[in-house]
C-alpha positions in Angstrom: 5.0 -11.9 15.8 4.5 -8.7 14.1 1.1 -7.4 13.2 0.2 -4.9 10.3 -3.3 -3.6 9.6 -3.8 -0.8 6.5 -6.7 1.1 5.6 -7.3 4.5 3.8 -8.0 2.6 0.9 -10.6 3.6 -1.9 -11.8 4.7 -5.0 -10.4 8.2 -6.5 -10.8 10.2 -9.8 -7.5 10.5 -11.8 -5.2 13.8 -10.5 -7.0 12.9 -7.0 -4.8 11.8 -3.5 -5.4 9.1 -1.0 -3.9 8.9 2.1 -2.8 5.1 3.5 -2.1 4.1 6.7 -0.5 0.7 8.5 -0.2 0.2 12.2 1.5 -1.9 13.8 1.2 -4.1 16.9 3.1 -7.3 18.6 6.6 -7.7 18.4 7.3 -4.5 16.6 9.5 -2.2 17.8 10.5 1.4 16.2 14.2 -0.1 14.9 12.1 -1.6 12.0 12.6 -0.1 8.4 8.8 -0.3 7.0 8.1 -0.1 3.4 5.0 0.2 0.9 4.4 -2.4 -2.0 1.6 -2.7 -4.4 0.6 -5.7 -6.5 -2.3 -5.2 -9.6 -3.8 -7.7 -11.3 -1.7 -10.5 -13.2 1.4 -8.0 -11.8 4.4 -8.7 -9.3 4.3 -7.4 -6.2 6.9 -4.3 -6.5 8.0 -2.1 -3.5 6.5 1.5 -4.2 8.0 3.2 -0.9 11.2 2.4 1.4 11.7 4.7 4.9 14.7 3.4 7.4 14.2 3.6 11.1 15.9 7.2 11.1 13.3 8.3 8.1 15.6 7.9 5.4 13.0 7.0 2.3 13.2 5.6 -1.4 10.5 5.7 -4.2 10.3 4.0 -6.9 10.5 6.0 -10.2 6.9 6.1 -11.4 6.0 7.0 -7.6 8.7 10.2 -7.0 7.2 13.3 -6.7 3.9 12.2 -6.4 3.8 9.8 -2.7 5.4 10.5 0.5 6.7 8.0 3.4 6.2 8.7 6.7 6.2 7.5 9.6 5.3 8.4 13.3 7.4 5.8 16.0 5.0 6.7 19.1 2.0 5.7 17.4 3.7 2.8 16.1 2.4 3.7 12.1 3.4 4.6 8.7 1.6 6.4 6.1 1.8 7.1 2.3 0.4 10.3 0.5 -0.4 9.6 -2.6 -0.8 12.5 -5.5 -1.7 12.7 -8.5 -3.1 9.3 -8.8 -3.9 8.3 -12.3 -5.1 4.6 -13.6 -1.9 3.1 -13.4 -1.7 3.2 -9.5 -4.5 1.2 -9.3 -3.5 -2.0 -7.4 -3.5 -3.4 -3.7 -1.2 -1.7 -1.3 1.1 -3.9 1.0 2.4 -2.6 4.2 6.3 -4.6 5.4 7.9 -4.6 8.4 11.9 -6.0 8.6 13.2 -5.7 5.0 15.6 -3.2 2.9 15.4 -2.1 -0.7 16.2 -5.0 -2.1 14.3 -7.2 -0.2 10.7 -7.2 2.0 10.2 -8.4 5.4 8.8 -11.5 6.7 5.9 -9.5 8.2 3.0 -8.4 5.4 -0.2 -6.8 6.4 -3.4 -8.4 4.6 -3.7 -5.2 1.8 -6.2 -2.5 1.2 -7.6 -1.6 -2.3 -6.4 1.8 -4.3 -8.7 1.9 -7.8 -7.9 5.1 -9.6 -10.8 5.6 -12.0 -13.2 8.0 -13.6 
């Protein structure tokens, strides 16, 4: 079983950044794509960041330019910059381990909370 624990979360001002991170533990191993989703209030859960095991990434449109993918193998994590936040960010931030673009993972960490507010 994989294991997936974020943090970083917070509150931030509009045009502020916040800096998430996931690490990983158990069964994973670095061959993994990983991915970003977020999920507000009365919302779907929609994928907000995609990076391949190579570090290939995809963004949704609302997110380019603004958040950055990353990941780091050896210390078994992935992180999201986030930019130029503004209200509409606001939401609960997934980490996934397993999936592609189309589709998540089986393996979800428990969430940490991004509110974007003056």
């Amino acid at each position: 079983q994989v294991q997936l624990v974020e943090s970083g979360g917070g509150l931030v001002q509009p045009g502020g950044s916040l800096r998430l991170s996931c690490t990983a533990s158990g069964s994973w191993f670095s061959a993994m794509p990983m991915a970003w989703y977020r999920q507000a209030p009365g919302e779907q859960r929609l994928l907000v960041a995609f990076v391949t095991s190579w570090g290939g990434t995809t963004y949704t449109d609302s997110v380019k330019g603004r958040f950055t993918i990353s990941r780091d193998n050896a210390k078994k994590t992935i992180q999201l910059q986030m930019n130029r936040l503004s209200p509409e960010d606001t939401a609960v931030y997934y980490c996934n381990a397993g999936g592609s673009q189309n589709t998540p993972g089986p393996f979800w960490g428990l969430g940490t909370q991004v509110t974007v507010s003056s």
